[in-house]
C-alpha positions as CSV (number, residue, x, y, z in Angstrom):
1,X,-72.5,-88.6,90.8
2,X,-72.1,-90.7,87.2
3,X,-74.9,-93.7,87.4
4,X,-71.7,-96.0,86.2
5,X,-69.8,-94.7,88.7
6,X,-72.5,-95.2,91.6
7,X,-73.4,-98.8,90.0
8,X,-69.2,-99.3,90.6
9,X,-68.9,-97.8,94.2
10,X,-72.1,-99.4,95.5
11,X,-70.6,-102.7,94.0
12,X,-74.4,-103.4,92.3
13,X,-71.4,-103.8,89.0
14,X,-68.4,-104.5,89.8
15,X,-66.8,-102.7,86.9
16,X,-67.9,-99.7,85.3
17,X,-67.9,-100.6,82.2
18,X,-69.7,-103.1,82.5
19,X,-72.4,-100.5,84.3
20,X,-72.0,-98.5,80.9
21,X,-72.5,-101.1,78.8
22,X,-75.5,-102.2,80.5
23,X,-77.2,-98.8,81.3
24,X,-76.5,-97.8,77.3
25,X,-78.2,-101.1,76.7
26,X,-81.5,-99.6,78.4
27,X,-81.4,-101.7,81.2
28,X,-81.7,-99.3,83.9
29,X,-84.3,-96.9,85.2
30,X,-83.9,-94.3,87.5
31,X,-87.4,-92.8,88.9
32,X,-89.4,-94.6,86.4
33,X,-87.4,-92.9,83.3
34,X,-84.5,-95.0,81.1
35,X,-80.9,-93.5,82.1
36,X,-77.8,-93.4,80.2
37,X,-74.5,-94.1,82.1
38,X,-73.7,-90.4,82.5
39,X,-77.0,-89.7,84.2
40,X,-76.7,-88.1,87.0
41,X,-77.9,-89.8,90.5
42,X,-78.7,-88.2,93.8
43,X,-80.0,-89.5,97.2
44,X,-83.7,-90.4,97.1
45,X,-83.3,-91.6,93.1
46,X,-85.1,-95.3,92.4
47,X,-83.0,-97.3,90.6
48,X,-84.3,-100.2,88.8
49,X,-81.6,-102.4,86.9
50,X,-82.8,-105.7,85.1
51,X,-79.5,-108.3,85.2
52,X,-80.9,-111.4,82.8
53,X,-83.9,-113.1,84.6
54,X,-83.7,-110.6,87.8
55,X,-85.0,-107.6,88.6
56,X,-83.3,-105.1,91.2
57,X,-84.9,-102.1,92.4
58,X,-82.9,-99.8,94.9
59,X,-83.4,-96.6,96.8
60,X,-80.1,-94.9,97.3
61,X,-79.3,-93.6,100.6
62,X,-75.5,-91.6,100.6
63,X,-73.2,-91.5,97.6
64,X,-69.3,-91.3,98.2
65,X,-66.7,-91.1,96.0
66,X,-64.7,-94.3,97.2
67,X,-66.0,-96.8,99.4
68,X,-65.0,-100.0,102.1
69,X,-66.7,-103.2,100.5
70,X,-68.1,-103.5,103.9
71,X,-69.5,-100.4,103.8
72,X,-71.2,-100.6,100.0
73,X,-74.1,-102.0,100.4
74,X,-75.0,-99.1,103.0
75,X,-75.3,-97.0,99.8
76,X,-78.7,-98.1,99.0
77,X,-81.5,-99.9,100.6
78,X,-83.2,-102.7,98.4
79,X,-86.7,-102.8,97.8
80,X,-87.5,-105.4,95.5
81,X,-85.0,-108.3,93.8
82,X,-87.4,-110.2,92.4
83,X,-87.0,-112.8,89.2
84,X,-88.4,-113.2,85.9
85,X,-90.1,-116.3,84.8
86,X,-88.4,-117.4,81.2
87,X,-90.5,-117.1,78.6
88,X,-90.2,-119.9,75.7
């Protein structure tokens, strides 16, 4: 599966473009290594994703094509959220 399109369905971004823009603006990782938005993800895959003064890191756990929002945040397990301090 598309990162966007996991970054959509897991509801980590609720839009996928928005999850392009932000992956093509280098602010994802997956395993340690920068992804673009077509990356390919699989179950097991790290995913770090940096949203302003936050820091996310995720492990996924299933991918499906569509998805309950109830169920979306059984996707992945999170392992860290932690936030940056502002720098002046």
């Amino acid at each position: 599966m598309r990162l966007d399109k996991f970054l959509k369905v897991s509801r980590l971004i609720k839009r996928r473009t928005l999850a392009k823009e932000v992956s093509d603006q280098g602010r994802i990782t997956i395993n340690g290594i920068q992804a673009k938005a077509s990356t390919n993800v699989k179950v097991g895959d790290e995913l770090t994703v940096r949203f302003g003064q936050r820091v996310v890191t995720v492990k996924i756990e299933k991918l499906q094509e569509t998805t309950r929002k109830e169920e979306a945040a059984g996707m992945y397990t999170t392992i860290k959220d932690e936030r940056i301090p502002e720098e002046f």
